[in-house]
N, C-alpha and C positions, 0 to 999 in steps of 0.2 A: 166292652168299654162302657161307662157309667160315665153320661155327657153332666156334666157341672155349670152348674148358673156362670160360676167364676169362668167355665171355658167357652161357654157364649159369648161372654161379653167380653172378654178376650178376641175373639174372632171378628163381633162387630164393633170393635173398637170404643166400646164403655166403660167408662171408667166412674170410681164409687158407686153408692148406694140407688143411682138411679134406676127409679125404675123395676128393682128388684123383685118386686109379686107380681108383676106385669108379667115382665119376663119368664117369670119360675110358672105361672100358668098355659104359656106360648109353647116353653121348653115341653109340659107334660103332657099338651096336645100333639103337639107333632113326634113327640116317642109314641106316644099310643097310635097314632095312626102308624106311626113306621110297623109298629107291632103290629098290630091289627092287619095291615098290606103284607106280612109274613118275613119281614125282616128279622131274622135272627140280632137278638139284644148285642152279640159280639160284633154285630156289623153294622154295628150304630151310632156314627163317626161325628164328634163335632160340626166338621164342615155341612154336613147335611141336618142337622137339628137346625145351626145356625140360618143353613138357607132358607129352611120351613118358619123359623122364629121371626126371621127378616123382610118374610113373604106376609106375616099374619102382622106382623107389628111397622104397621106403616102410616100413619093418623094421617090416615085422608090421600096419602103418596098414589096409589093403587085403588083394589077392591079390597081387599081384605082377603085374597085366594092363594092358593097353593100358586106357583110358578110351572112351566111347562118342564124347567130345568129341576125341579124337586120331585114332579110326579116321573119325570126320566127316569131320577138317578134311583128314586124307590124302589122303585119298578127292576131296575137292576141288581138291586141288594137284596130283593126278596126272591132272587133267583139264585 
């Protein structure tokens, strides 16, 4: 599955143009680390891009880190 800006923000409930090179840079960091952790590309669901994208795109909410609930679930799909 091939995760789409459009199905990010879908998931975290964005709507129009915001935001969009933000996002589209969040979104290829966290596929690459999904890759990278040996996640197989077919096992690389929205729901978890979005978790990773929601973890790293927080202006100030957090640190800026993975969640304990992202590095899980990775951790699961690369099995």
């Amino acid at each position: 599955m091939s995760v789409t800006l459009a199905d990010v923000k879908t998931a975290l409930n964005i709507t129009g143009d915001y935001q969009d090179a933000t996002l589209s840079v969040y979104i290829e960091e966290v596929t690459d680390f999904l890759v990278s952790a040996g996640v197989a590309p077919d096992k690389i669901t929205t729901g978890i891009v979005a978790r990773g994208v929601s973890d790293l795109w927080n202006y100030g909410g957090a640190e800026g880190k993975l969640s304990e609930y992202f590095i899980q679930r990775a951790a699961q799909l690369s099995i």
